[in-house]
N, C-alpha and C positions, 0 to 999 in steps of 0.2 A: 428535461427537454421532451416537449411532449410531441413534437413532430419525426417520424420514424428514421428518416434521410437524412434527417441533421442529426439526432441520437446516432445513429448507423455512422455516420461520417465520425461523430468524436470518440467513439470506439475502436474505427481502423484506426485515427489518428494517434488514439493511446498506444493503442497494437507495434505503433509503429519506432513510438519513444524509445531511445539508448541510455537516456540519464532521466535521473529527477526532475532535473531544471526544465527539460519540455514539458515532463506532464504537469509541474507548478504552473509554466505559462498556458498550457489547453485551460486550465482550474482557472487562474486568472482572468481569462478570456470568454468563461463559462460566468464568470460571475459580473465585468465589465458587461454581460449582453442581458442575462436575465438577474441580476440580484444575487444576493446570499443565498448561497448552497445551502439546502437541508443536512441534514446527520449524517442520512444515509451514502447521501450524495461525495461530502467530505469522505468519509472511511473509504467510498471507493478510490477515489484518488489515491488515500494513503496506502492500500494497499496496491494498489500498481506500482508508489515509489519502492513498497518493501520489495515488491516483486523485484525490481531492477536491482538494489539493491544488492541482495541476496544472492541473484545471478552474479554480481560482480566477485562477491563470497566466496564462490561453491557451494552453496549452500543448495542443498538439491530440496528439500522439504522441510516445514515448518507445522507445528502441532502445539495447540494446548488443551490443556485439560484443567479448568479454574484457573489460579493465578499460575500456574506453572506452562514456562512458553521453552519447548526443544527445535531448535534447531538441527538438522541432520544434513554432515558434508557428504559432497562427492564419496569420500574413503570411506562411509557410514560411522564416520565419530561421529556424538551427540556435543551439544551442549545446554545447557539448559537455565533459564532465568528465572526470578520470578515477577509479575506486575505486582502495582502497586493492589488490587481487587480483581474483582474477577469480570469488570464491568468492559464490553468491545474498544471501548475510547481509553481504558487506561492499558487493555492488552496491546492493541496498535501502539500507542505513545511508548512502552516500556520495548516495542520490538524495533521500532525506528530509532531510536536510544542507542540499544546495542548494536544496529547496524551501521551505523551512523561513525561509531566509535573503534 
């Protein structure tokens, strides 16, 4: 979205999402106006679902370091997975996985 006001708009509008299913439909409707999302463009979405996600959790922080992805609750328990490489698309994919689950 290269005009500033409408970037600016799907930004609060993400800001604003309580579940995944609105920010699938902003994604939807980003792609219904100009075409298929680039790479980068997809991962941001998916991280805003991890974001909600994760808040539904406790899940106060997430870190990886190669294929190793920790999660850290509210009580500061860890837990820790691993992807399937150490590539952004399979760290995303393996962290929506376990939240999901």
């Amino acid at each position: 979205v290269k005009e500033d006001r409408l970037r600016l708009d799907v930004y609060r509008r993400l800001s604003a999402c309580e579940n995944p299913v609105e920010v699938y439909e902003i994604e939807e409707e980003l792609i219904d106006r100009f075409g298929e999302l680039d790479n980068p463009t997809k991962q941001f979405f998916e991280l805003m679902v991890i974001k909600l996600l994760s808040l539904k959790k406790g899940i106060k922080s997430l870190s990886n370091y190669g294929q190793n992805i920790t999660f850290t609750y509210a009580d500061d328990s860890k837990q820790s997975i691993k992807s399937a490489s150490k590539d952004d698309d399979d760290i995303i994919r393996a962290t929506l996985e376990f939240l999901r689950n």
